[in-house]
C-alpha positions as protocol buffer text, in pm:
chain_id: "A"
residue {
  index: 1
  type: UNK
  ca { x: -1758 y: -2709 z: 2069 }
}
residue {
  index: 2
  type: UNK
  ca { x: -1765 y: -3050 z: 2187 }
}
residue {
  index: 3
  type: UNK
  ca { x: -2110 y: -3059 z: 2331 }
}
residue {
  index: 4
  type: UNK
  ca { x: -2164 y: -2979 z: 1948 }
}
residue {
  index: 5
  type: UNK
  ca { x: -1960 y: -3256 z: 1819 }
}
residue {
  index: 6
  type: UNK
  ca { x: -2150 y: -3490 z: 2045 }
}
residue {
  index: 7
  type: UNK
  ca { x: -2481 y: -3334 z: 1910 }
}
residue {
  index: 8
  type: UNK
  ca { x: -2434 y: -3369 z: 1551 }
}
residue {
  index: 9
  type: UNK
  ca { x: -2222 y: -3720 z: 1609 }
}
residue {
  index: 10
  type: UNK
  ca { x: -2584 y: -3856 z: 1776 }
}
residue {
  index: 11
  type: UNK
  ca { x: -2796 y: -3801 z: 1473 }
}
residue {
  index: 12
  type: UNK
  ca { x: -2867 y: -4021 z: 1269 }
}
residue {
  index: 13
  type: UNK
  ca { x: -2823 y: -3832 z: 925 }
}
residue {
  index: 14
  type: UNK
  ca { x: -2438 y: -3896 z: 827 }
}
residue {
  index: 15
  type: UNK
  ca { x: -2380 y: -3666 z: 542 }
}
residue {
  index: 16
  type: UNK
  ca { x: -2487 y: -3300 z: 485 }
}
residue {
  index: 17
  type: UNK
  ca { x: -2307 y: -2973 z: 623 }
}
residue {
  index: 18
  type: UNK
  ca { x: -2391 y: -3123 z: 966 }
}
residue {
  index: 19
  type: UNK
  ca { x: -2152 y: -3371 z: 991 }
}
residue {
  index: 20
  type: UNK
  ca { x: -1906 y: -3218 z: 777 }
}
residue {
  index: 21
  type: UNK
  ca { x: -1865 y: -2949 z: 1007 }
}
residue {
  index: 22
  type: UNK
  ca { x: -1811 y: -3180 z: 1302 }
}
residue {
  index: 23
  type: UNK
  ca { x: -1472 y: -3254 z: 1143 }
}
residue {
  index: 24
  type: UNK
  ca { x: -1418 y: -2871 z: 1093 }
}
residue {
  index: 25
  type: UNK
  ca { x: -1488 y: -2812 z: 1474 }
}
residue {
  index: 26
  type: UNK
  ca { x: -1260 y: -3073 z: 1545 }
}
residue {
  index: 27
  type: UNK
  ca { x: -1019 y: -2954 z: 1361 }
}
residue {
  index: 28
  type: UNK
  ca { x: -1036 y: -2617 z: 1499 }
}
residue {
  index: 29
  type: UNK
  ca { x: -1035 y: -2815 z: 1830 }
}
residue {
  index: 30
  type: UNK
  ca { x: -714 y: -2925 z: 1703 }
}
residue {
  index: 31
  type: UNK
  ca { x: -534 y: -2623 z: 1629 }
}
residue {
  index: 32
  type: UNK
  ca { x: -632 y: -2414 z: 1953 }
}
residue {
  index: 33
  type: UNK
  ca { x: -488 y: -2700 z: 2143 }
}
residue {
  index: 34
  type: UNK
  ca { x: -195 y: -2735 z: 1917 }
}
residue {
  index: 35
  type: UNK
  ca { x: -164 y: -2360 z: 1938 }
}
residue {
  index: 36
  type: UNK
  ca { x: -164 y: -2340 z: 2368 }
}
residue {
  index: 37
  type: UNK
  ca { x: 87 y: -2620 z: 2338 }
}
residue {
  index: 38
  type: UNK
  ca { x: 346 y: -2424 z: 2127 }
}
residue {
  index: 39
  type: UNK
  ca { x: 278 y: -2105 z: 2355 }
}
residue {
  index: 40
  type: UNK
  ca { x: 319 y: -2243 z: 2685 }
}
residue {
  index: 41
  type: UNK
  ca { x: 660 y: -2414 z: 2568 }
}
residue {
  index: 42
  type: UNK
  ca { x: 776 y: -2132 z: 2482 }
}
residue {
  index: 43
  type: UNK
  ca { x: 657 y: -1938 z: 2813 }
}
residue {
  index: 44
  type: UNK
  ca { x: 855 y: -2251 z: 3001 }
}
residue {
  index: 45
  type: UNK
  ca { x: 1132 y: -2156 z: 2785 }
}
residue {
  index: 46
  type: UNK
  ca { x: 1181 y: -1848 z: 2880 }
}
residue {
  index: 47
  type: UNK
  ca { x: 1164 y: -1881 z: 3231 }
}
residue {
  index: 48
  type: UNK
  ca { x: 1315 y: -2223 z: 3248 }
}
residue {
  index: 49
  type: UNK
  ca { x: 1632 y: -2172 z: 3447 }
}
residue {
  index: 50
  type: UNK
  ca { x: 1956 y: -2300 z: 3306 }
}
residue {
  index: 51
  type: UNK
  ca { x: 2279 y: -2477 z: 3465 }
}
residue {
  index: 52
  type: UNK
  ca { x: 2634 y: -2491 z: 3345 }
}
């Protein structure tokens, strides 16, 4: 998805579906990261051991 980012980013046309849909990959970009975050806290969570 990057690689593609890079790709369309390197042309020299700035408007079309092209490089509107480099802001829609990063966005998706975005949300899988955004999404791993919020799962692996909660993971963490779980397992985290508490003291008293």
């Amino acid at each position: 998805m990057t690689a593609a980012m890079v790709q369309i980013n390197s042309a020299d046309n700035v408007s079309g579906p092209g490089f509107k849909s480099m802001f829609a990959i990063g966005l998706t970009l975005f949300a899988i990261t955004f999404l791993m975050n919020l799962a692996s806290n909660r993971v963490a969570a779980h397992y985290r051991e508490e003291y008293d």
